[in-house]
MDTraj code that builds the backbone (N, CA, C; nanometers):
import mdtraj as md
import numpy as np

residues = "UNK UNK UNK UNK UNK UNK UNK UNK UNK UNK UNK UNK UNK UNK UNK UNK UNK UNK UNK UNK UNK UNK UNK UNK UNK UNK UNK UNK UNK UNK UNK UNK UNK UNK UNK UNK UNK UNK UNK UNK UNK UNK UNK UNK UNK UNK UNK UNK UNK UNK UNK UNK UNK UNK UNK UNK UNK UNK UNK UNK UNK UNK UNK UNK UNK UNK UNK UNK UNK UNK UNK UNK UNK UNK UNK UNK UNK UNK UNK UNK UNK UNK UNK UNK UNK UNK UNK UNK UNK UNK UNK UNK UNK UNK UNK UNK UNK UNK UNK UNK UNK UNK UNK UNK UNK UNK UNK UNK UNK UNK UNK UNK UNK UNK UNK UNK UNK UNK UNK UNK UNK UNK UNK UNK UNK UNK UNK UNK UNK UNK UNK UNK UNK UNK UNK UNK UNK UNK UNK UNK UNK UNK UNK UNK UNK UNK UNK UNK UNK UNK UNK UNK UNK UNK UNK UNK UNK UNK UNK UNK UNK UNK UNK UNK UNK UNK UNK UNK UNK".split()
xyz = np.array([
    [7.7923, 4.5593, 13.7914],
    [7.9289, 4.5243, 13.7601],
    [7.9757, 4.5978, 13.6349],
    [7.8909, 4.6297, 13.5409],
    [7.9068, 4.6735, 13.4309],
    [7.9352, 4.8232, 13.4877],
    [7.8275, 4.8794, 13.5393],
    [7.8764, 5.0236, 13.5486],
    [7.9880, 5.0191, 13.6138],
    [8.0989, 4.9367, 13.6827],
    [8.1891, 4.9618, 13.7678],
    [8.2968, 4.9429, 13.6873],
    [8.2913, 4.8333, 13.5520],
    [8.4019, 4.8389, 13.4627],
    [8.4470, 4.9422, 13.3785],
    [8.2846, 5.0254, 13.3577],
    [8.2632, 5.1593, 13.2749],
    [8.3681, 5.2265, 13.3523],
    [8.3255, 5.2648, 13.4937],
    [8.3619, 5.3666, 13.5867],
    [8.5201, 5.3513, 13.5710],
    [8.5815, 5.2049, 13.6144],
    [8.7036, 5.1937, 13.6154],
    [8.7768, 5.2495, 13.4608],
    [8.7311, 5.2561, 13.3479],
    [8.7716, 5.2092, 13.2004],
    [8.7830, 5.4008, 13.1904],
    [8.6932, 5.4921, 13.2146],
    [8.6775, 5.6165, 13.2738],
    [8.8263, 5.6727, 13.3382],
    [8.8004, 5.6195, 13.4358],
    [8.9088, 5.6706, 13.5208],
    [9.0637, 5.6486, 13.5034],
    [9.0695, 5.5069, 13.4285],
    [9.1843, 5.5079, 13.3661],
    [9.2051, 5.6134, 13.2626],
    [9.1400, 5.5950, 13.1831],
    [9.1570, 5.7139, 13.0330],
    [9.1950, 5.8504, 13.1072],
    [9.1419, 5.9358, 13.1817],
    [9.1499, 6.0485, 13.3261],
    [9.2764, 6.0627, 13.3190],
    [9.3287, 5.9339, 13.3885],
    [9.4720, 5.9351, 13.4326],
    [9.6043, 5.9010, 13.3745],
    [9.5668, 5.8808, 13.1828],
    [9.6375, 5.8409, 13.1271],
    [9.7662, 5.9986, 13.1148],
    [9.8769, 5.9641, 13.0748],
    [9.9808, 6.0834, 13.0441],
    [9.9183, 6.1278, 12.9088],
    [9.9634, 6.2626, 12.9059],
    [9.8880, 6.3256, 12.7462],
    [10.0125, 6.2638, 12.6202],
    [9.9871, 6.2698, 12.5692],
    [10.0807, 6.1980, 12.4390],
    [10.2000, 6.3686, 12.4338],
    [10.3199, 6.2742, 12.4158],
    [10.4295, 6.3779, 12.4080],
    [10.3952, 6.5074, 12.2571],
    [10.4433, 6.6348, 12.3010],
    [10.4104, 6.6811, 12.2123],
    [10.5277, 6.6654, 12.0484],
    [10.4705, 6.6808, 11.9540],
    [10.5323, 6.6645, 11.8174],
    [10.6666, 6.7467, 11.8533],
    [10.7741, 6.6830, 11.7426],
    [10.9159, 6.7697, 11.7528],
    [10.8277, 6.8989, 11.6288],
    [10.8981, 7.0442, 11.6593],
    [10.9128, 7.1219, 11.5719],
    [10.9376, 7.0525, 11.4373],
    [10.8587, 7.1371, 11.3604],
    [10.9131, 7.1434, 11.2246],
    [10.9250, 7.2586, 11.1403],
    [10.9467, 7.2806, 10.9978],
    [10.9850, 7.3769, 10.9399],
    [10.8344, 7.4379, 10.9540],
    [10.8330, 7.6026, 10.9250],
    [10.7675, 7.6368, 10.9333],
    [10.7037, 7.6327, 10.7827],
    [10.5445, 7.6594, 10.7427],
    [10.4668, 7.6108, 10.6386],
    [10.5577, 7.7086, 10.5479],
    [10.5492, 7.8759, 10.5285],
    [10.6347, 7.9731, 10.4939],
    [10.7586, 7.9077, 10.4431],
    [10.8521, 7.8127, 10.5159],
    [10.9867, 7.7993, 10.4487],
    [10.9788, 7.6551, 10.3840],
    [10.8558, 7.5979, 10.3924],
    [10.8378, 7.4105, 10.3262],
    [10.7769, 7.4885, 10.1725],
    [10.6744, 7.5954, 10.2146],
    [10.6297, 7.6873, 10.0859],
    [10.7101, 7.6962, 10.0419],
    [10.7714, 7.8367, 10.0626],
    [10.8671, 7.9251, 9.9652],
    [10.9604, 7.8286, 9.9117],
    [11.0344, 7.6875, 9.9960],
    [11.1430, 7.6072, 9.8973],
    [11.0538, 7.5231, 9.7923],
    [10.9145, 7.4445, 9.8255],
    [10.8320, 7.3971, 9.7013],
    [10.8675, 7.4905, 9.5851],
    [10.8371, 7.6321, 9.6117],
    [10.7438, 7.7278, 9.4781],
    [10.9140, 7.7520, 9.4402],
    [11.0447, 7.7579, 9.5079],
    [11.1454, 7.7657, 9.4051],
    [11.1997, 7.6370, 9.3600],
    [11.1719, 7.5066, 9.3985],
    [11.1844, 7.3953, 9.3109],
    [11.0869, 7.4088, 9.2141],
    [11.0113, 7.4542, 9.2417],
    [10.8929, 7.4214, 9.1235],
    [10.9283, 7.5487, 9.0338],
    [11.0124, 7.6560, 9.0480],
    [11.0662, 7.7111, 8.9686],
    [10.9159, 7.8295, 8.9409],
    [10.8491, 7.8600, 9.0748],
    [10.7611, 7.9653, 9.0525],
    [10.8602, 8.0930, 9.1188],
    [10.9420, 8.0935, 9.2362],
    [10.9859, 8.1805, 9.2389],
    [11.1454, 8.1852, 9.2653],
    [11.2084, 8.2113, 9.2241],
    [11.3623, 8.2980, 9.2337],
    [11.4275, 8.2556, 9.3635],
    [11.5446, 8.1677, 9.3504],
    [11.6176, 8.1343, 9.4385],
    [11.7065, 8.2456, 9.4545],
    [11.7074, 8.3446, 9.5435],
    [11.7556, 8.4320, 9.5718],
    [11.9937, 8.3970, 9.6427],
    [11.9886, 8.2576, 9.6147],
    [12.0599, 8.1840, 9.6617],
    [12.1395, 8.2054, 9.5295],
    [12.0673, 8.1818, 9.4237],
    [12.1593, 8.1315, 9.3246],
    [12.1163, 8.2666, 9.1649],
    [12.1397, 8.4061, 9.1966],
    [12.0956, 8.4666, 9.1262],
    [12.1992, 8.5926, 9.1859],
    [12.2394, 8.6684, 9.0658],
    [12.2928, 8.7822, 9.0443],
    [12.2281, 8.8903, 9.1326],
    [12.3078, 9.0059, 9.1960],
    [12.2194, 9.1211, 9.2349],
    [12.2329, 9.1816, 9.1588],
    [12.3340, 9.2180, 9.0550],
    [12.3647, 9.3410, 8.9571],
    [12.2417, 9.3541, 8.8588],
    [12.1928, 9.4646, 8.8754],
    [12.0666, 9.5070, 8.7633],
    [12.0035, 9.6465, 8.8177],
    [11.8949, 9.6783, 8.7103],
    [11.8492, 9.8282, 8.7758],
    [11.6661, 9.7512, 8.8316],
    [11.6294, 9.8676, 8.9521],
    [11.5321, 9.7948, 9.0227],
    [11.4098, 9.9050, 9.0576],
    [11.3225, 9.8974, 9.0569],
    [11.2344, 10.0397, 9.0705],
    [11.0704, 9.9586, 9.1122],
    [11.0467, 10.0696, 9.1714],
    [10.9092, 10.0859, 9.2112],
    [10.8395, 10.2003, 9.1858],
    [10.7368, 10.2135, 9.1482],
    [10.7105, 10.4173, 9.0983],
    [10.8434, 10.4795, 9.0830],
    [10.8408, 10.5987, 9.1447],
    [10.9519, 10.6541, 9.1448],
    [11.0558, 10.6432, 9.2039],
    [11.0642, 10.5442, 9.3081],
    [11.1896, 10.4325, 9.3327],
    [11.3002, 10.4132, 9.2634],
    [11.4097, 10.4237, 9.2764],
    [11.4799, 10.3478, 9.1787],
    [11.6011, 10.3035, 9.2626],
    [11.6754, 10.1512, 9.1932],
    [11.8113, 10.1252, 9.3128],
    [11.8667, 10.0670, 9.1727],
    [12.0264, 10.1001, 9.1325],
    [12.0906, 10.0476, 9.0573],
    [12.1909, 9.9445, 9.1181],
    [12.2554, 9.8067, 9.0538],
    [12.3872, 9.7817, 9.1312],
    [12.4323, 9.6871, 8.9677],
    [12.5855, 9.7232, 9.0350],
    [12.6793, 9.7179, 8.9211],
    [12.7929, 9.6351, 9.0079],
    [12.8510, 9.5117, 8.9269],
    [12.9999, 9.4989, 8.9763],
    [13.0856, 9.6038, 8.9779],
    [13.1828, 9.6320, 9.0642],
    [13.3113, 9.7319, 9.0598],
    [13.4203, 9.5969, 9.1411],
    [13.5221, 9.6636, 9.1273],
    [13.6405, 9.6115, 9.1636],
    [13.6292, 9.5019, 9.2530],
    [13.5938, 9.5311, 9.4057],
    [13.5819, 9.4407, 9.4978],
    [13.4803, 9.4227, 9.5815],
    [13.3655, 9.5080, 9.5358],
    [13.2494, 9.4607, 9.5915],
    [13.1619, 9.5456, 9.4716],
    [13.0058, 9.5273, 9.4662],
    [12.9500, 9.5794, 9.3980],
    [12.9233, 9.7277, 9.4830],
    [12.8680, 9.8215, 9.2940],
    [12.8115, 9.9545, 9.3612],
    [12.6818, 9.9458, 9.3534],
    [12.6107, 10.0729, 9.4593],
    [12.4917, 10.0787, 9.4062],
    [12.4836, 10.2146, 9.4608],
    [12.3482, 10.2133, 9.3494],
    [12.2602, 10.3698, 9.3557],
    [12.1179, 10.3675, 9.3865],
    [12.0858, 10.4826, 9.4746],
    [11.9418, 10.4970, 9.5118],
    [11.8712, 10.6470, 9.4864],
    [11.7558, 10.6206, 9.3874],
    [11.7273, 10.7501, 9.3983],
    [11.5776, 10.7219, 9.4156],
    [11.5122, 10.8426, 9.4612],
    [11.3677, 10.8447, 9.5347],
    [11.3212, 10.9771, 9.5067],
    [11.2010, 10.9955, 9.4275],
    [11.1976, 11.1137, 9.3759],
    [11.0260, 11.1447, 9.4417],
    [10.9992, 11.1873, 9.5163],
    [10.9067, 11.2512, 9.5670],
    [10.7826, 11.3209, 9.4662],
    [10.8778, 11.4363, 9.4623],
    [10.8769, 11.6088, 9.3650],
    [10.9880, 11.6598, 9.3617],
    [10.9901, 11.7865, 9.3055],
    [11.1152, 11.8656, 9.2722],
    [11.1705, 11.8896, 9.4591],
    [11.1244, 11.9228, 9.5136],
    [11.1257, 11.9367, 9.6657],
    [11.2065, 11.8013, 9.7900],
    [11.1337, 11.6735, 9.7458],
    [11.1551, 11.6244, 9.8306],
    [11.2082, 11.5157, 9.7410],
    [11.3100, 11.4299, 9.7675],
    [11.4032, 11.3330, 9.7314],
    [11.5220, 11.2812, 9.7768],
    [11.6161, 11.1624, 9.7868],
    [11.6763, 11.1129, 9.8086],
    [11.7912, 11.0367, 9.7189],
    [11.9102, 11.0839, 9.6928],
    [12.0039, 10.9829, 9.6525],
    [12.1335, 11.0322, 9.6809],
    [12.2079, 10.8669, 9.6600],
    [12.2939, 10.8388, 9.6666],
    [12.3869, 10.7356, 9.6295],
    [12.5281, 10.6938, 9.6306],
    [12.5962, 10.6039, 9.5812],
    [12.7019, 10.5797, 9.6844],
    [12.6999, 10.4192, 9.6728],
    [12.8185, 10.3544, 9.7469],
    [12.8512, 10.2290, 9.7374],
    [12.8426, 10.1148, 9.8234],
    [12.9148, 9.9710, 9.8334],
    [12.8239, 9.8922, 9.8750],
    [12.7669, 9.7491, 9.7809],
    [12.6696, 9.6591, 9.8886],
    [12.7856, 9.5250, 9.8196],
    [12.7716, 9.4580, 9.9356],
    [12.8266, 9.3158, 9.9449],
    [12.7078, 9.2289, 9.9539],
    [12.7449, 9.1336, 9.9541],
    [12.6277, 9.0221, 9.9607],
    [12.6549, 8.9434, 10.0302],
    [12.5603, 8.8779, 10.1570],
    [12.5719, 8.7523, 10.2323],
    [12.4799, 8.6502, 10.2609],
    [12.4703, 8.5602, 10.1487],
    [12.3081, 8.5210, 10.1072],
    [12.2084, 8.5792, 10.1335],
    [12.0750, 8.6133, 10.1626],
    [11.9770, 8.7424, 10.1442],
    [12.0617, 8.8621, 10.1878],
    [12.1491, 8.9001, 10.2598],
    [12.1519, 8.9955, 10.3314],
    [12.2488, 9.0945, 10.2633],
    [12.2271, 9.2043, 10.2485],
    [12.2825, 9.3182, 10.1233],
    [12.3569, 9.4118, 10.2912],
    [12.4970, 9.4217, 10.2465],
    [12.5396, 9.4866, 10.3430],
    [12.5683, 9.6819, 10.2759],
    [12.4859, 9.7499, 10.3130],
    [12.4796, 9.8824, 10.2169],
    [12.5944, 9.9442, 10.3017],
    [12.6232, 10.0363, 10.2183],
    [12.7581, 10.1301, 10.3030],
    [12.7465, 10.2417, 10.1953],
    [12.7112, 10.3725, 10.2255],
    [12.6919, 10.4875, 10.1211],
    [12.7593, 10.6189, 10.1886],
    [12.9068, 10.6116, 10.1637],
    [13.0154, 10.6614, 10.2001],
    [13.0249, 10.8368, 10.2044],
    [12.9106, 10.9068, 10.1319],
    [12.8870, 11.0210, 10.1079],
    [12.8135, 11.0644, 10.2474],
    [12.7432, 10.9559, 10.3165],
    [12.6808, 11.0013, 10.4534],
    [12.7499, 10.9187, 10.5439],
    [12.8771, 10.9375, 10.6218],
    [12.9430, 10.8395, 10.6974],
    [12.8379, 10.8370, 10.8422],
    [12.8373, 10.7081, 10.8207],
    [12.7858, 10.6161, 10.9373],
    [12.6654, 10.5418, 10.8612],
    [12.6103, 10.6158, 10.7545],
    [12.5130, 10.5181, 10.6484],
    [12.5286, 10.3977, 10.6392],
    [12.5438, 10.2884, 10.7210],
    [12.5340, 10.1888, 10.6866],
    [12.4414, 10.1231, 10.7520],
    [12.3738, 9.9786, 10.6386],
    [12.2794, 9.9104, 10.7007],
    [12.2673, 9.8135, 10.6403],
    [12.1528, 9.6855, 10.6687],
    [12.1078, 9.5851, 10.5697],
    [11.9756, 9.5858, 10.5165],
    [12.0077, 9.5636, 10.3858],
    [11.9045, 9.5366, 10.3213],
    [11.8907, 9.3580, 10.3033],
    [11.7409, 9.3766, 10.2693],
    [11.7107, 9.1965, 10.2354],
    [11.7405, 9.2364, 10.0747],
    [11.8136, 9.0593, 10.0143],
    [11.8074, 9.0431, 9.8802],
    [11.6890, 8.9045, 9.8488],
    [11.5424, 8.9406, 9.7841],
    [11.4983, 8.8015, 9.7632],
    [11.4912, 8.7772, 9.6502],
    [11.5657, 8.7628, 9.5866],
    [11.6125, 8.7308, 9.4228],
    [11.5820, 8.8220, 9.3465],
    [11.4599, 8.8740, 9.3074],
    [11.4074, 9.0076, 9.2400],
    [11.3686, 9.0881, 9.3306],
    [11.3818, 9.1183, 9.4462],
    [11.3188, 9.2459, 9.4706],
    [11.4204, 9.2658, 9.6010],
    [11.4344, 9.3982, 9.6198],
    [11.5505, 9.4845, 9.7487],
    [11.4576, 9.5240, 9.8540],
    [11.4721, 9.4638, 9.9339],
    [11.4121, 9.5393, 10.0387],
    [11.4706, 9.6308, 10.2015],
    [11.4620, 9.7841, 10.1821],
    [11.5483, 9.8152, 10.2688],
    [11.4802, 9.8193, 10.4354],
    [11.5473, 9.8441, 10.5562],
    [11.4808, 9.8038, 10.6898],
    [11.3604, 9.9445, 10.7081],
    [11.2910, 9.9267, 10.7591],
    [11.1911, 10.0504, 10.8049],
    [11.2550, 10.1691, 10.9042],
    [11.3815, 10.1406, 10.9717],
    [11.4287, 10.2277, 11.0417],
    [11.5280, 10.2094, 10.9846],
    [11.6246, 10.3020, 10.9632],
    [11.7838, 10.3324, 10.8973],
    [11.9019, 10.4679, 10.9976],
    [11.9925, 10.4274, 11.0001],
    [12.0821, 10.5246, 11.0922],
    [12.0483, 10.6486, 11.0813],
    [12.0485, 10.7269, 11.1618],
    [12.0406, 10.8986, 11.1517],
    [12.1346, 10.9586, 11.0286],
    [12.2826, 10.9242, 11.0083],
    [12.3176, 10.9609, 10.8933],
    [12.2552, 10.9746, 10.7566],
    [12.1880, 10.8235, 10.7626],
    [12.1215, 10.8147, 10.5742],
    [12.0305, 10.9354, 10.5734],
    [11.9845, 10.9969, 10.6703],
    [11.9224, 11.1559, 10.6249],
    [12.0213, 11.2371, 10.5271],
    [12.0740, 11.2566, 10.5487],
    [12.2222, 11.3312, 10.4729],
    [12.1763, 11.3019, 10.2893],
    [12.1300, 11.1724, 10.3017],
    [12.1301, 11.1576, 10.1220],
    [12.0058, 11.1730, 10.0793],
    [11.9083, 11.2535, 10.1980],
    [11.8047, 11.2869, 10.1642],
    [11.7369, 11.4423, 10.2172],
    [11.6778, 11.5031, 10.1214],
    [11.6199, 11.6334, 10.1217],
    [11.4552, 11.6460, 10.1770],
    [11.4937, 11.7607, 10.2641],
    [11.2979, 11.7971, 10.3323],
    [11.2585, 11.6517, 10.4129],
    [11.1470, 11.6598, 10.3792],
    [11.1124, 11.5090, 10.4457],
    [11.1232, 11.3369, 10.4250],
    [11.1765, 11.3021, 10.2658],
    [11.2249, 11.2357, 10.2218],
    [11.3029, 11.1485, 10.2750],
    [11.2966, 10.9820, 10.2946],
    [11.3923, 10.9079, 10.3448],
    [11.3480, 10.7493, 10.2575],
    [11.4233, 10.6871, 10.2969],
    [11.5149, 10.6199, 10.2420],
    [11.4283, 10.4730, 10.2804],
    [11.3993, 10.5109, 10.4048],
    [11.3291, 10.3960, 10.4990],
    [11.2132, 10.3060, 10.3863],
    [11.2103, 10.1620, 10.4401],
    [11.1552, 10.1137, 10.4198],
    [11.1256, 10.0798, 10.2873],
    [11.2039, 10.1190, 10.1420],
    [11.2093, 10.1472, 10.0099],
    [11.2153, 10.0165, 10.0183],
    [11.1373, 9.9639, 9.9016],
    [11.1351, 9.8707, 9.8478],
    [11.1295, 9.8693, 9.6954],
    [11.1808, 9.7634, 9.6189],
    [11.1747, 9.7332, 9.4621],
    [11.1712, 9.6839, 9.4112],
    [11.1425, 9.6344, 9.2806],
    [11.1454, 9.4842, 9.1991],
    [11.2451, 9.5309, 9.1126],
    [11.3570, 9.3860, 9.0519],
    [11.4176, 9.4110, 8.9470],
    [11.3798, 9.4392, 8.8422],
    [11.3780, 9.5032, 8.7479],
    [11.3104, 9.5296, 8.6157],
    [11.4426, 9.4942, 8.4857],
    [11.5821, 9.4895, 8.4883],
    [11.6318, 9.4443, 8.4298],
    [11.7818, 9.3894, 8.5138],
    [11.8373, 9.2704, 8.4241],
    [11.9665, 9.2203, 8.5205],
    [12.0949, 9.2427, 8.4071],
    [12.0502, 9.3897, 8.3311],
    [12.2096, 9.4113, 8.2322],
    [12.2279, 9.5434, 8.3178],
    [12.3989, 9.5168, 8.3424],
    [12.4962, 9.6252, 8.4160],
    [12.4897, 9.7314, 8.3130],
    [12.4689, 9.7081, 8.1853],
    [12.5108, 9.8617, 8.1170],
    [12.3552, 9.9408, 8.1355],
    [12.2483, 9.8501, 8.1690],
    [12.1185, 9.9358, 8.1991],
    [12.1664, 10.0129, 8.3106],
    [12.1375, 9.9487, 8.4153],
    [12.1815, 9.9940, 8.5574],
    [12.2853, 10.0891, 8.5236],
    [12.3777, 10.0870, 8.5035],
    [12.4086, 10.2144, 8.4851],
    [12.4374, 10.3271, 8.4390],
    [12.2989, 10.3268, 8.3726],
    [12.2350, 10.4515, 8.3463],
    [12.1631, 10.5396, 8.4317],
    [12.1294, 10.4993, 8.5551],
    [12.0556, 10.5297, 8.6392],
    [12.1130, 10.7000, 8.7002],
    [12.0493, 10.7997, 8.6633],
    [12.0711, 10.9164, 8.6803],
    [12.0056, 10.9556, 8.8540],
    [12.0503, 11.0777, 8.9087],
    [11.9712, 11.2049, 9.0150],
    [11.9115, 11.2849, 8.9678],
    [11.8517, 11.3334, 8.9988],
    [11.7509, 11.4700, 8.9629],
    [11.9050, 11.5590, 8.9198],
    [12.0229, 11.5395, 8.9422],
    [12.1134, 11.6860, 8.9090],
    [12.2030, 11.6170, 8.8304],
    [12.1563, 11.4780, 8.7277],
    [12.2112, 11.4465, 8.6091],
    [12.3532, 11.3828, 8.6295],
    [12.3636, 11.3376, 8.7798],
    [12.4743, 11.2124, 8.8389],
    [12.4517, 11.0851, 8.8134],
    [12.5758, 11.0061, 8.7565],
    [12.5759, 10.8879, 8.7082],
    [12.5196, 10.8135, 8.8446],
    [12.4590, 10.7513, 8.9153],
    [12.5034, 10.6784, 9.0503],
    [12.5457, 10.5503, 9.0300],
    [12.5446, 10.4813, 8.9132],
    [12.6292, 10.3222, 8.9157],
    [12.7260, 10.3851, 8.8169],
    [12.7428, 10.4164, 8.8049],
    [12.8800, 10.4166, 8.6751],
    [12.9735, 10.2762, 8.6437],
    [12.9687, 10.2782, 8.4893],
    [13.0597, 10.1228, 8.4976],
    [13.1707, 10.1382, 8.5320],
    [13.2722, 10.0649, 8.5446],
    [13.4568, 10.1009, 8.5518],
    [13.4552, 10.1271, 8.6698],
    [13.6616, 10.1380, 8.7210],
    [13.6777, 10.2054, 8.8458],
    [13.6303, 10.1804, 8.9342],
])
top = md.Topology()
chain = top.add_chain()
for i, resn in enumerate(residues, 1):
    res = top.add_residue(resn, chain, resSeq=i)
    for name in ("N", "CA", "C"):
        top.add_atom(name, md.element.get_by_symbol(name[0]), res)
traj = md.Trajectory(xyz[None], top)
């Protein structure tokens, strides 16, 4: 009798429904990253200025207020041979940096803003070649802010001694 209550007690459990699965939740990445900016380890990219000069090695990205949207400058220095810059227009739409660099028409793209550091996409329009020499591009540049004063930033020179943020105007 016993083994038959076993057997039955068995076969129920068998045939029970599996327990519904959990609702989604945030992913660990975005419960992280909002802890470590309450806790004030990293940069609410929400509530922080883009204007400043920004570099990695020989990297460099300036941005400056102007009139109705900010400017910015990019220069990328290889060697004497191979390099990249240019100047134009980024807007801001919480992370998302809308670039527009008017010297290569059709140059436009997005960059990420995460409070200190720019990060541009790994593929970029066929135009942004234009603001770059030999094999040199633009792609995938990344940077940390290194200062958030507009009169630094624009100082930010080209290899041929061009302002690319200039204040004013």
């Amino acid at each position: 009798m016993t083994r038959l209550l076993f057997a039955l007690l068995l076969l129920t459990a068998c045939t029970e429904q599996p327990a519904p699965a959990p609702l989604p939740s945030p992913t660990p990445t975005t419960a992280l990253e909002a802890a470590a900016i309450e806790a004030g380890l990293v940069v609410d990219p929400a509530s922080t200025d883009i204007t400043g000069l920004y570099a990695r090695d020989t990297d460099r990205v300036c941005i400056v207020p102007g009139a109705t949207a900010y400017r910015i400058g990019v220069y990328v220095d290889y060697d004497d041979n191979q390099s990249c810059a240019g100047s134009g227009v980024a807007t801001r739409a919480g992370e998302a940096l809308e670039l527009d660099f008017p010297s290569a028409p059709g140059c436009t793209f997005t960059a990420r803003y995460e409070g200190d550091r720019i990060a541009f996409p790994g593929k970029l329009p066929e135009p942004c070649a234009k603001l770059c020499h030999r094999r040199a591009s633009l792609a995938a540049l990344n940077v940390d802010r290194l200062s958030e004063s507009p009169a630094e930033a624009s100082t930010l020179r080209d290899a041929k001694g061009r302002l690319l943020c200039s204040l004013g105007g």
